[in-house]
OpenMM code with the backbone's topology and positions (N, CA, C; nanometers):
from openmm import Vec3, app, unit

residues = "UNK UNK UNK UNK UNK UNK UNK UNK UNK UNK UNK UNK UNK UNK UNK UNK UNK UNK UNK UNK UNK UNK UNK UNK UNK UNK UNK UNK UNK UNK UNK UNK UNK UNK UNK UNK UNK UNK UNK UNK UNK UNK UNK UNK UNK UNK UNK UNK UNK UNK UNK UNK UNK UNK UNK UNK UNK UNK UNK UNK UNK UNK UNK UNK UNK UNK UNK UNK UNK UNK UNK UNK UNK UNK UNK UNK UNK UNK UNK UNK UNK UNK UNK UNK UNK UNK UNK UNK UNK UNK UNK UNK UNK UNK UNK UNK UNK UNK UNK UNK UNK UNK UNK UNK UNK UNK UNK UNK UNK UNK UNK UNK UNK UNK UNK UNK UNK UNK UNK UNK UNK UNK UNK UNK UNK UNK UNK UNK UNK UNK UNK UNK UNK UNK UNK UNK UNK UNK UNK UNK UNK UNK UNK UNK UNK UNK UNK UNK UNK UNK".split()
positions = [
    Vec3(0.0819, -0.1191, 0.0000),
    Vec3(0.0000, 0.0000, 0.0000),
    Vec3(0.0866, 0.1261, 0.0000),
    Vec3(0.1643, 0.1338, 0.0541),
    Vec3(0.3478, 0.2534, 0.1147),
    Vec3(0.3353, 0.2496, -0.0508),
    Vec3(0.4028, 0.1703, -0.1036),
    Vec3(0.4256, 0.1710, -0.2893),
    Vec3(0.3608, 0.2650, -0.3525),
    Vec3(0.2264, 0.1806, -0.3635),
    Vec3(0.1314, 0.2341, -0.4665),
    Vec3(0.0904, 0.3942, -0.3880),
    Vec3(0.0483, 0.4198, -0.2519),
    Vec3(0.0866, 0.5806, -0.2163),
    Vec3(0.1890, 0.6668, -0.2718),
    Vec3(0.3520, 0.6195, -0.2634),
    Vec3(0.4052, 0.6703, -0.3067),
    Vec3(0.3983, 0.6963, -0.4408),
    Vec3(0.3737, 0.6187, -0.4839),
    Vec3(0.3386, 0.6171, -0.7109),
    Vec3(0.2287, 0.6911, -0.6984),
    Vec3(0.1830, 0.7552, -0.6610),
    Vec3(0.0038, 0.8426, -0.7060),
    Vec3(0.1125, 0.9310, -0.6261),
    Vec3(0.1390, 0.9522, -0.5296),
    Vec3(0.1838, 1.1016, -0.5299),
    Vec3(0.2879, 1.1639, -0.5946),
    Vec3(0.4037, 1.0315, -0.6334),
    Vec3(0.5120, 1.1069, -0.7575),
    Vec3(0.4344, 1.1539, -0.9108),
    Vec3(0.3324, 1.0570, -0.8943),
    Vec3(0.2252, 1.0959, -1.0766),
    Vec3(0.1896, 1.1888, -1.0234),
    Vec3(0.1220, 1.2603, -0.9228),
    Vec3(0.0196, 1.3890, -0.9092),
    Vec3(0.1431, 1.4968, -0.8915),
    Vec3(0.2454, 1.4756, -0.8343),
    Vec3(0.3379, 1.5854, -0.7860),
    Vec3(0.4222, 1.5883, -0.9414),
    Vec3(0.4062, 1.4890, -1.0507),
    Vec3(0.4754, 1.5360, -1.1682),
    Vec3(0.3764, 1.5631, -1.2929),
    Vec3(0.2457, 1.4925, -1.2537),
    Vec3(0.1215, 1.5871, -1.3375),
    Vec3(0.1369, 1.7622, -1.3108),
    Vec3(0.0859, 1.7713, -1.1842),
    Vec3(0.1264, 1.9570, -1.1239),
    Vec3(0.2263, 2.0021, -1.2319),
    Vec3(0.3587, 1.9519, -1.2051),
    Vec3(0.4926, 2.0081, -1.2216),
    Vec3(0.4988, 2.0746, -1.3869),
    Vec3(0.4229, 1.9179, -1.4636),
    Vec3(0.4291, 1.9749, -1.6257),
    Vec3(0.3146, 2.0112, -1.6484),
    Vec3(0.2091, 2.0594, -1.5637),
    Vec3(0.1401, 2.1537, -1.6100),
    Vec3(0.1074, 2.3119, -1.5684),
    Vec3(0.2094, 2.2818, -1.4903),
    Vec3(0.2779, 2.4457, -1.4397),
    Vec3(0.2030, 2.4879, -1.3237),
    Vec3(0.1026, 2.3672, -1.2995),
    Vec3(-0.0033, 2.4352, -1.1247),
    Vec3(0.1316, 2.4411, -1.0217),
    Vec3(0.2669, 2.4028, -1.0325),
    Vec3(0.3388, 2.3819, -0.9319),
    Vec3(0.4378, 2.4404, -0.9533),
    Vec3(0.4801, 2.5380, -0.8847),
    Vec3(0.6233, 2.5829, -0.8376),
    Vec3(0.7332, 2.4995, -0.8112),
    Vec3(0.6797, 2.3828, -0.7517),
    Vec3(0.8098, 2.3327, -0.6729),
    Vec3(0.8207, 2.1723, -0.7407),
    Vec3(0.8251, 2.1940, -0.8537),
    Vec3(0.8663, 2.0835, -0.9384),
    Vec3(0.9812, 2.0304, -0.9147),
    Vec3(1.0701, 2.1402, -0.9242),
    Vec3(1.2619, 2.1251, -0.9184),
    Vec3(1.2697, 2.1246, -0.8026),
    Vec3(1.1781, 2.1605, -0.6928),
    Vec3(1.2356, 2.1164, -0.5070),
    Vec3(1.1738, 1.9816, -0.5056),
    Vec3(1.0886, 1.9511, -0.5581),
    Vec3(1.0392, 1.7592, -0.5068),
    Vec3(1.1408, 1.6734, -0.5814),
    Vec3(1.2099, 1.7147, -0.6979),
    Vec3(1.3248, 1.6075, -0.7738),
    Vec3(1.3742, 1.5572, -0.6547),
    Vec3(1.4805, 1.5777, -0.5492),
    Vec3(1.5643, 1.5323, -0.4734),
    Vec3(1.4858, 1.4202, -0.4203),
    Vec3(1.3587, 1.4803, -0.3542),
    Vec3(1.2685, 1.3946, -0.2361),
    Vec3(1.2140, 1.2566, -0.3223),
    Vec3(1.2279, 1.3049, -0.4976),
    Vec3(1.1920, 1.1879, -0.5214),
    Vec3(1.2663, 1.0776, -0.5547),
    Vec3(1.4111, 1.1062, -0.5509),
    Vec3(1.4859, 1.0681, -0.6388),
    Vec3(1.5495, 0.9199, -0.5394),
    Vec3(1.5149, 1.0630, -0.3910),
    Vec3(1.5559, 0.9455, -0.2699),
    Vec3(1.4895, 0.8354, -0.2941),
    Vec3(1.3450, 0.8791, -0.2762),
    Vec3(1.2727, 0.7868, -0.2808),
    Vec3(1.2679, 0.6533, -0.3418),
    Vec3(1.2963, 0.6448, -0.4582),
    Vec3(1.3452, 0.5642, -0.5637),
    Vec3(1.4687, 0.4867, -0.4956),
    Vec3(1.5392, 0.5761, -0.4460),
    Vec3(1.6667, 0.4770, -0.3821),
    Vec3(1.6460, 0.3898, -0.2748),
    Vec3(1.5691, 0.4702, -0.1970),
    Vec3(1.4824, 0.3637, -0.1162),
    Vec3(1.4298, 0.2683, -0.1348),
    Vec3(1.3609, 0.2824, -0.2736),
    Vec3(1.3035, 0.1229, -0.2958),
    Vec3(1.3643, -0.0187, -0.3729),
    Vec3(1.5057, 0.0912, -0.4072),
    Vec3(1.5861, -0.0215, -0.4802),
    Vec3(1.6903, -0.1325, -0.3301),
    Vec3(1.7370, 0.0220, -0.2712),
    Vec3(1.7187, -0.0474, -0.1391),
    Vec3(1.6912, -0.1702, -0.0545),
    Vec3(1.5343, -0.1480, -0.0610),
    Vec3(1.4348, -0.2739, -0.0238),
    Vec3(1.4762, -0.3911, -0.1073),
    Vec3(1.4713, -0.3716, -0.1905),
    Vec3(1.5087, -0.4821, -0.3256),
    Vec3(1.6360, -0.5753, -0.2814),
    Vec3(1.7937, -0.4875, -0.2722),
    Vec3(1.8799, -0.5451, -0.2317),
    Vec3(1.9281, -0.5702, -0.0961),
    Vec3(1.8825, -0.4997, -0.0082),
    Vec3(1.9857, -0.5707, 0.1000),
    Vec3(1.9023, -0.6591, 0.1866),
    Vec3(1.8199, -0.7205, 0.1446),
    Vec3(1.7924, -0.9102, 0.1703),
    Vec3(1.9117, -0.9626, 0.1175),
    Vec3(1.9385, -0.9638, 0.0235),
    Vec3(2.0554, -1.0058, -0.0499),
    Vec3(2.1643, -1.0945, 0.0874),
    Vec3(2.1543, -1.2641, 0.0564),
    Vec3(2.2890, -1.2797, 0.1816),
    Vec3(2.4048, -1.2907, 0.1113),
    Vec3(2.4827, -1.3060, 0.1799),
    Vec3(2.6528, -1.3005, 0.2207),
    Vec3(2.6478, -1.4410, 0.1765),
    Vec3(2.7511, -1.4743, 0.0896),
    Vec3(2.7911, -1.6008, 0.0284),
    Vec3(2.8436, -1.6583, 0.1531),
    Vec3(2.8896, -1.6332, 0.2496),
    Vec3(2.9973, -1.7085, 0.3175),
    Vec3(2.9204, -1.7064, 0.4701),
    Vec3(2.8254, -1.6436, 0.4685),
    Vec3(2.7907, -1.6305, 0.5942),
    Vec3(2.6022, -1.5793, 0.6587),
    Vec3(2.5394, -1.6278, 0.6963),
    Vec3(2.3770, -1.6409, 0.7279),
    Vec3(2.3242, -1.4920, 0.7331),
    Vec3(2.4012, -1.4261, 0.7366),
    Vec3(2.3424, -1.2691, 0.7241),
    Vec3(2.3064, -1.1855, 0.5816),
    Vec3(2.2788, -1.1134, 0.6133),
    Vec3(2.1950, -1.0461, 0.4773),
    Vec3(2.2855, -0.9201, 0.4692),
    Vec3(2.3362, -0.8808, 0.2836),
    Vec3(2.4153, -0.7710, 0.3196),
    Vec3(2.3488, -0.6459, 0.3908),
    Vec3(2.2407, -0.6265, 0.4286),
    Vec3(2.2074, -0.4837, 0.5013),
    Vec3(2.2871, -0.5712, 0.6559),
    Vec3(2.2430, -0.6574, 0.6918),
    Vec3(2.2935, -0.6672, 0.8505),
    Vec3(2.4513, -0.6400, 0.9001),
    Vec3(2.5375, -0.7098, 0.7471),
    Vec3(2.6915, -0.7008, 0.7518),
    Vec3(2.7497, -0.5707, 0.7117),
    Vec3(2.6810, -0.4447, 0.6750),
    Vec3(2.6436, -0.3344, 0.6463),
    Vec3(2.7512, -0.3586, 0.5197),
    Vec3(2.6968, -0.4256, 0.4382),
    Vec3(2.7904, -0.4380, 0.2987),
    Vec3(2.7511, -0.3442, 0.1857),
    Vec3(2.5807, -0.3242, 0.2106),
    Vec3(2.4547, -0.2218, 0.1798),
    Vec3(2.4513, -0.1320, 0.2541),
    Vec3(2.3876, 0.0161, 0.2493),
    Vec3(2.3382, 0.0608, 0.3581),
    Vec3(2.2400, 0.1805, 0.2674),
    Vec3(2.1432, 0.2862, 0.3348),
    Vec3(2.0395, 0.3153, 0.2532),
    Vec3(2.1478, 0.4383, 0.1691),
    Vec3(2.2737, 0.4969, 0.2457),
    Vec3(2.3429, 0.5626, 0.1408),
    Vec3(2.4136, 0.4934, 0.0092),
    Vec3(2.4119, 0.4120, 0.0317),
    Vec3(2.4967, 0.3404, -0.0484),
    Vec3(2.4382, 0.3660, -0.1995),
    Vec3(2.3236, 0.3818, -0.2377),
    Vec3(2.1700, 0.4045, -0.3359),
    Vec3(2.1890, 0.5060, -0.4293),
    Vec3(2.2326, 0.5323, -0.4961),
    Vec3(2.1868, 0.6471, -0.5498),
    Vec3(2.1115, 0.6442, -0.7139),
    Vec3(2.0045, 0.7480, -0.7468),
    Vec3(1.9178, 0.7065, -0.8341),
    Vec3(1.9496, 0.8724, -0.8767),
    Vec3(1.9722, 0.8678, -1.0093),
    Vec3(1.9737, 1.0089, -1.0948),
    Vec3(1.8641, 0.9859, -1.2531),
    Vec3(1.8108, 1.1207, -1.2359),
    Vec3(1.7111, 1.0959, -1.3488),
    Vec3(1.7688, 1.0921, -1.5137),
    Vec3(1.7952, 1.0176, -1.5501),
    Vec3(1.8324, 1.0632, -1.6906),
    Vec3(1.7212, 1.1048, -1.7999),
    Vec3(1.6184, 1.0762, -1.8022),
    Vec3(1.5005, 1.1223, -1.8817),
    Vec3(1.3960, 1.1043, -1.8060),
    Vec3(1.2694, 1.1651, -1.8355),
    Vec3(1.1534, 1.1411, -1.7816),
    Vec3(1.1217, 0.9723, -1.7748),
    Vec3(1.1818, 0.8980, -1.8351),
    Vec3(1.1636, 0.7591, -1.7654),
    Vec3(1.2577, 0.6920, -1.7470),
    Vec3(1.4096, 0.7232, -1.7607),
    Vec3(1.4776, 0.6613, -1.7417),
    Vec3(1.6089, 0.7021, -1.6465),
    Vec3(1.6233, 0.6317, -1.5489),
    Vec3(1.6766, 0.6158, -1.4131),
    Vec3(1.8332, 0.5444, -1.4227),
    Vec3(1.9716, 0.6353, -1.4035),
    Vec3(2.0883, 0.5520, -1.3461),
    Vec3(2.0661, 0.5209, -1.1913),
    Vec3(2.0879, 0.4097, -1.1812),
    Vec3(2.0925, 0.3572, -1.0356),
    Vec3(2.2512, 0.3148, -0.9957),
    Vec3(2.2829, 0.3933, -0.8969),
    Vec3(2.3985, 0.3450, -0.8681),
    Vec3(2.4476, 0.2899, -0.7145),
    Vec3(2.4825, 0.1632, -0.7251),
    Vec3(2.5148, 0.1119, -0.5483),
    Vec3(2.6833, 0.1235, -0.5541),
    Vec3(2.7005, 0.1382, -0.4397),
    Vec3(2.8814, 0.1250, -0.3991),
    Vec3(2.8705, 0.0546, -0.3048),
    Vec3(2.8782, -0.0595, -0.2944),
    Vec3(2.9147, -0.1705, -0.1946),
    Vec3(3.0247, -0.1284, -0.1191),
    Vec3(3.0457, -0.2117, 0.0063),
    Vec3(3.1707, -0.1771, 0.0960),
    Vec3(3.1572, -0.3764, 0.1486),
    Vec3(3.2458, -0.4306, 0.0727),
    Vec3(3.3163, -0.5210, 0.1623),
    Vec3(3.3118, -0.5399, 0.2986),
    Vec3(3.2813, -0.6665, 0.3259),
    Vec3(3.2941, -0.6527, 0.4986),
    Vec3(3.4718, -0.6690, 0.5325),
    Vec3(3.5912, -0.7455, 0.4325),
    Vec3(3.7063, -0.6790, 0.4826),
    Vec3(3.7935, -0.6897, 0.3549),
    Vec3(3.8657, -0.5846, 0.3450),
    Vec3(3.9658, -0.5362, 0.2126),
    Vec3(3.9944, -0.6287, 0.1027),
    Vec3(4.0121, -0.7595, 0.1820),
    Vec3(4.0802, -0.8630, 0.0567),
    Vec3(3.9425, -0.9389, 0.0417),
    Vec3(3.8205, -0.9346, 0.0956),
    Vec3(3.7152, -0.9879, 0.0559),
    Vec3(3.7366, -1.1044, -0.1098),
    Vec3(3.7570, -1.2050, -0.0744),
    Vec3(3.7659, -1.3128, -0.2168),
    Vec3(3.6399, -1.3523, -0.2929),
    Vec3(3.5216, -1.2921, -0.2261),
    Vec3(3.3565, -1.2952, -0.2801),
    Vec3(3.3325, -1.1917, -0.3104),
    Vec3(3.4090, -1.0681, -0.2790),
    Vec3(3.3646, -0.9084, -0.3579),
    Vec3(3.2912, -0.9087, -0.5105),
    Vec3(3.3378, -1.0036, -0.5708),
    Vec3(3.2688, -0.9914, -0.7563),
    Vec3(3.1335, -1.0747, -0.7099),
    Vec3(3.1159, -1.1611, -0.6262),
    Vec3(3.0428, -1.2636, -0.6174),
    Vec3(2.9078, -1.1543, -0.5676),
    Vec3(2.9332, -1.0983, -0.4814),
    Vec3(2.8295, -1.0210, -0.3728),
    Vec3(2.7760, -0.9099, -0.5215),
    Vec3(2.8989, -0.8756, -0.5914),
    Vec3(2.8333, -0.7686, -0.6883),
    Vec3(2.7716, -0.8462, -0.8012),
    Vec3(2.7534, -0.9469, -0.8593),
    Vec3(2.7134, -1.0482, -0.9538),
    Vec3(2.5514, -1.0383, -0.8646),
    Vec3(2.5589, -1.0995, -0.7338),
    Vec3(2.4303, -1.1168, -0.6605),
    Vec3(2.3464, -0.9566, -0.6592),
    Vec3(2.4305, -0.8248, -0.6440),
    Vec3(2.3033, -0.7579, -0.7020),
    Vec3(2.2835, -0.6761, -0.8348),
    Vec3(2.4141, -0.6995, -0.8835),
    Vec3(2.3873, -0.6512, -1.0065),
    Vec3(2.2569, -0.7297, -1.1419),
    Vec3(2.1699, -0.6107, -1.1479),
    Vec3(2.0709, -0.6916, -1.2422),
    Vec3(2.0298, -0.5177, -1.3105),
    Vec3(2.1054, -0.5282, -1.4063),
    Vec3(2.0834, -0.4373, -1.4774),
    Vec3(2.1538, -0.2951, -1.3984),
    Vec3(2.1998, -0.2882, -1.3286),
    Vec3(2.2906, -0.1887, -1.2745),
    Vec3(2.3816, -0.1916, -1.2669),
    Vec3(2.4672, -0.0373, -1.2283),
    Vec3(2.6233, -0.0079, -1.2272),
    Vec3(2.6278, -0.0548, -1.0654),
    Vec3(2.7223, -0.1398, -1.0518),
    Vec3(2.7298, -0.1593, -0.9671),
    Vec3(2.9228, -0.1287, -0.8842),
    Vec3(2.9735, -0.0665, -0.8027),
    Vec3(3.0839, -0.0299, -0.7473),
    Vec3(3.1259, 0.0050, -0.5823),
    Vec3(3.2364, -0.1032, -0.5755),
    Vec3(3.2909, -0.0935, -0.4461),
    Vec3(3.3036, 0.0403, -0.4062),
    Vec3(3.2699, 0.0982, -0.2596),
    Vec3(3.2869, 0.2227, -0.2437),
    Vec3(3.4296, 0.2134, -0.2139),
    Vec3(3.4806, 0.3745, -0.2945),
    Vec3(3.6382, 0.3887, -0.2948),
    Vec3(3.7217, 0.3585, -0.2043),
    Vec3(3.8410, 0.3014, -0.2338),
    Vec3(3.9327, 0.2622, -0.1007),
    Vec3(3.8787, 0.1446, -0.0221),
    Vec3(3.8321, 0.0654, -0.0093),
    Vec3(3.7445, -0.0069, 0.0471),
    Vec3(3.7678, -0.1769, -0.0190),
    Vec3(3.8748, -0.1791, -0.1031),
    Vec3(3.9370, -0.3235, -0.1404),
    Vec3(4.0406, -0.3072, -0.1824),
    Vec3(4.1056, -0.4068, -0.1570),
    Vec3(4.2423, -0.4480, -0.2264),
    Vec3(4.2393, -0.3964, -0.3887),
    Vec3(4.1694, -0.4981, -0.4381),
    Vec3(4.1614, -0.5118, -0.6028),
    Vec3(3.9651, -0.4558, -0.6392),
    Vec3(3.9547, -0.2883, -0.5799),
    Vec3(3.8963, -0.2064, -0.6105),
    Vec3(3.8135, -0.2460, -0.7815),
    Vec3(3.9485, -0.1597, -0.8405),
    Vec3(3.9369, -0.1607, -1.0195),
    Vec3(3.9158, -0.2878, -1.0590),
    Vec3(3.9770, -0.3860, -1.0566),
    Vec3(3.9540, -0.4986, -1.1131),
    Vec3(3.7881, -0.5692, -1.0952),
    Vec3(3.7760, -0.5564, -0.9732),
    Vec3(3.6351, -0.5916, -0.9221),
    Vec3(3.5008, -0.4967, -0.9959),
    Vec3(3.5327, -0.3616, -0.9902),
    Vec3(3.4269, -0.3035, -1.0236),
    Vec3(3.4072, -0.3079, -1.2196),
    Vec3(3.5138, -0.3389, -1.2665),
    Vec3(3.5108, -0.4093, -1.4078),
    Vec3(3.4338, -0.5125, -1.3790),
    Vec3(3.4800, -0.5966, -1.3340),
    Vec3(3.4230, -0.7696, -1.3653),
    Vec3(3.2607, -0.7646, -1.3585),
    Vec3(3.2368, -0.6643, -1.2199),
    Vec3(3.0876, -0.6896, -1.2172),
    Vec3(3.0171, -0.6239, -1.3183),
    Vec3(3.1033, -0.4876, -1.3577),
    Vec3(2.9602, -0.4322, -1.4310),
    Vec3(2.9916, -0.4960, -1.6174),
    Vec3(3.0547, -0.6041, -1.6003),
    Vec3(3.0701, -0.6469, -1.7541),
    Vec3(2.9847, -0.8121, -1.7615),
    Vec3(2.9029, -0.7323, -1.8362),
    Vec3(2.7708, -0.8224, -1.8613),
    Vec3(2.8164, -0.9598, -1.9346),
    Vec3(2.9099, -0.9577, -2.0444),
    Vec3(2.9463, -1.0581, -2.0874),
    Vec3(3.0274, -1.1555, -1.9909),
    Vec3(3.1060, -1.1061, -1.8377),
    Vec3(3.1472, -1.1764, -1.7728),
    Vec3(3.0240, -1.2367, -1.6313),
    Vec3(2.9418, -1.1526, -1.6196),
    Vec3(2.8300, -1.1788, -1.5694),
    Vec3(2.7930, -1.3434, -1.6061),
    Vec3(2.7361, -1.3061, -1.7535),
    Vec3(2.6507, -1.3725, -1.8759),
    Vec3(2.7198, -1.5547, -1.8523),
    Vec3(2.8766, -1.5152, -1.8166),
    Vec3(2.9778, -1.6361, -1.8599),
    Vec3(2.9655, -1.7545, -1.7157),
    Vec3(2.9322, -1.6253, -1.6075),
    Vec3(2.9936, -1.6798, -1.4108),
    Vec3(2.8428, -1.7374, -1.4158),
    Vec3(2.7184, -1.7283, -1.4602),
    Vec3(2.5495, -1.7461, -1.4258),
    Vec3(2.5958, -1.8718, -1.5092),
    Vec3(2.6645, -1.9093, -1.6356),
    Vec3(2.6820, -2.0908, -1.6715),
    Vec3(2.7225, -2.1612, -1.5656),
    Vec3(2.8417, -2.0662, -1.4968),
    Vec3(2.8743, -2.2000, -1.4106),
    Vec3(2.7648, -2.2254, -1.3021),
    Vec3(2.7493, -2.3879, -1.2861),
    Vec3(2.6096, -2.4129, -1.1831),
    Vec3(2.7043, -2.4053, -1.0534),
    Vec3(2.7848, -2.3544, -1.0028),
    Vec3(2.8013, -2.3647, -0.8777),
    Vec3(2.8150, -2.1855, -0.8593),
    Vec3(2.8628, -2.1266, -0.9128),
    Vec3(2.8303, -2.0245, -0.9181),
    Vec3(2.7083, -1.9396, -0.8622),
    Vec3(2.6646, -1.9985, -1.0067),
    Vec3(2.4997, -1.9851, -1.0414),
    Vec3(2.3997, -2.0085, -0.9067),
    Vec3(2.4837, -2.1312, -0.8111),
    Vec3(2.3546, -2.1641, -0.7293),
    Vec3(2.3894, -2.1160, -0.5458),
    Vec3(2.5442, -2.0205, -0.5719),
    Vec3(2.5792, -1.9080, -0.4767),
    Vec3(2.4651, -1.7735, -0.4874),
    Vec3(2.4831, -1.7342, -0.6025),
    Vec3(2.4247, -1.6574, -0.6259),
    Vec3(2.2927, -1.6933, -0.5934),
    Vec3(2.2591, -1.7839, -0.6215),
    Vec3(2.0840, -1.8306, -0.6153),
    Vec3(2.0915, -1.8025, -0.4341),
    Vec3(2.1477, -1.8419, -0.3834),
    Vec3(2.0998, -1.8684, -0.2608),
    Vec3(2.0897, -1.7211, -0.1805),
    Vec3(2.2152, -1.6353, -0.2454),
    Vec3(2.2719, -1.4726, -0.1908),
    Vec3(2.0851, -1.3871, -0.2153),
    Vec3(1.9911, -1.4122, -0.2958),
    Vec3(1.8979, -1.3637, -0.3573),
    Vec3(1.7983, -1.4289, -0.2774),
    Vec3(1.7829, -1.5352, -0.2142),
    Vec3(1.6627, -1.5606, -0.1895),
    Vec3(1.5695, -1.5099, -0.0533),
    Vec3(1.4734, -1.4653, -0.0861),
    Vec3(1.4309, -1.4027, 0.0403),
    Vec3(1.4083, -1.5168, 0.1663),
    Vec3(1.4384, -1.4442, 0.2748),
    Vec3(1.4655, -1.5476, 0.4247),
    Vec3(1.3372, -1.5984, 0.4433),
    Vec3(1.2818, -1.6834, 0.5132),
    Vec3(1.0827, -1.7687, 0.5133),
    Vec3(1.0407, -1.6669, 0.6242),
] * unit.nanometer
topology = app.Topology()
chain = topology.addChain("A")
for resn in residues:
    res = topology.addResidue(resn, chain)
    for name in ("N", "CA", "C"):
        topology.addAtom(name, app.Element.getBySymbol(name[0]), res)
């Protein structure tokens, strides 16, 4: 119900905006933009930890800054997460970004790994994505990093 509230008031607060009843078109962008990050948010940090029973929001691998959503056109949205490793040499860092990358840029927040650059390549390259989802053991890490808890 939170959802669909929020969606009727971003449509009515961007009906207003382009039809000029509203002044404050360009002050609600930010509030909405959060918003949006918020719900991608929700989305990922269920997400568990390959190696361990927690969910990345609990291992704060996620957190709600971590989000960021910029408008590029009236319908189309960059979403960007920066993960933080729970420790520098993390050997599942590509693994955790494979688990939420789905159609997003996905990047270690700066300073925050060993092999930073290398990692934030691997994940956001779809053809290496495309290659790690064949392998079934992989494939069924990932499956498990995604599944919501009962």
């Amino acid at each position: 119900m939170e959802r669909v509230s929020g969606l009727l008031s971003w449509t009515l607060s961007r009906v207003l905006w382009l039809s000029g009843f509203s002044e404050q078109g360009a002050a609600w962008q930010p509030r909405i933009m959060e918003e949006k990050a918020l719900e991608v948010y929700d989305l990922i940090r269920t997400i568990r930890d390959p190696e361990k029973p927690n969910t990345l929001e609990e291992l704060e691998v996620v957190t709600e800054s971590c989000v960021e959503v910029q408008e590029i056109s009236e319908d189309d949205y960059l979403v960007i997460i920066k993960f933080t490793p729970t420790v520098p040499h993390c050997s599942l860092a590509t693994l955790i970004g494979k688990g939420v990358c789905v159609h997003l840029e996905i990047y270690i927040s700066e300073g925050t790994h060993s092999t930073e650059e290398d990692i934030n390549k691997q994940i956001n390259d779809k053809e290496r994505v495309a290659a790690a989802m064949e392998n079934p053991n992989l494939r069924e890490i990932v499956e498990q990093c995604v599944l919501e808890p009962d």
